[in-house]
C-alpha positions in Angstrom: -58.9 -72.1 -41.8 -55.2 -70.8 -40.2 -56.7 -67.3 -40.0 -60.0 -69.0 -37.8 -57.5 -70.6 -35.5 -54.9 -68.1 -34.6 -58.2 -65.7 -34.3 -59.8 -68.2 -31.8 -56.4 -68.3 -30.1 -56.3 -64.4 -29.9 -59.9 -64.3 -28.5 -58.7 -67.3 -25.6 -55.9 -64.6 -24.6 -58.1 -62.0 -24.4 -60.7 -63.8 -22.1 -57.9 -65.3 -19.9 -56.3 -62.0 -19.4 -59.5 -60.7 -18.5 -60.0 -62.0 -14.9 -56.6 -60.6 -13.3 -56.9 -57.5 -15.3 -60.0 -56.8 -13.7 -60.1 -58.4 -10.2 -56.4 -59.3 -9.5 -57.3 -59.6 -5.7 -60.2 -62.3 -6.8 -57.9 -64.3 -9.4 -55.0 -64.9 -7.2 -57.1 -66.6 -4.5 -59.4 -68.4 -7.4 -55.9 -69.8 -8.9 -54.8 -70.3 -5.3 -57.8 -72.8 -4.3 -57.3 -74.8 -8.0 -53.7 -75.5 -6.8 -55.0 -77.7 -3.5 -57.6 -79.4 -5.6 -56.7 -83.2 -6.6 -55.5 -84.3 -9.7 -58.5 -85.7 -10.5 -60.5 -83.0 -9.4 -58.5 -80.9 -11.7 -58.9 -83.4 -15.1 -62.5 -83.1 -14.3 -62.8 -79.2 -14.6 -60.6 -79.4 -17.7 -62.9 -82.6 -19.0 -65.9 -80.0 -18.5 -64.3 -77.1 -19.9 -63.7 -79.3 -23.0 -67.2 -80.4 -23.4 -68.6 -76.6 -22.7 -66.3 -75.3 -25.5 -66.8 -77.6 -27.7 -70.8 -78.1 -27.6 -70.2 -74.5 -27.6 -68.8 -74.3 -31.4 -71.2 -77.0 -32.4 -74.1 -74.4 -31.8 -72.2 -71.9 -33.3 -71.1 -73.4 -36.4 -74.8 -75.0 -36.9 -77.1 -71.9 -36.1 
């Protein structure tokens, strides 16, 4: 169970250093808009990104 978690943690490094690796230019102004959202607006995209991951592995681990 470790080895599945610090594997899952490799992967979200990979995928997160895949968007300023590839389009620096287009990541810089992407991480510059998220800093003028709200607070709230904020919790909300992190409340989504939650559910998406999650009901993500759900599907995975039952298909």
């Amino acid at each position: 169970m470790a080895d599945t978690l610090w594997a899952a943690l490799a992967l979200v490094l990979v995928l997160e250093g895949l968007m300023p690796f590839v389009a620096p230019r287009a990541w810089r102004e992407t991480f510059r808009r998220m800093t003028e959202l709200s607070d709230g607006q904020i919790r909300f995209v992190g409340l989504v990104s939650i559910a998406v991951g999650l009901a993500g592995f759900l599907v995975l681990r039952h298909a």
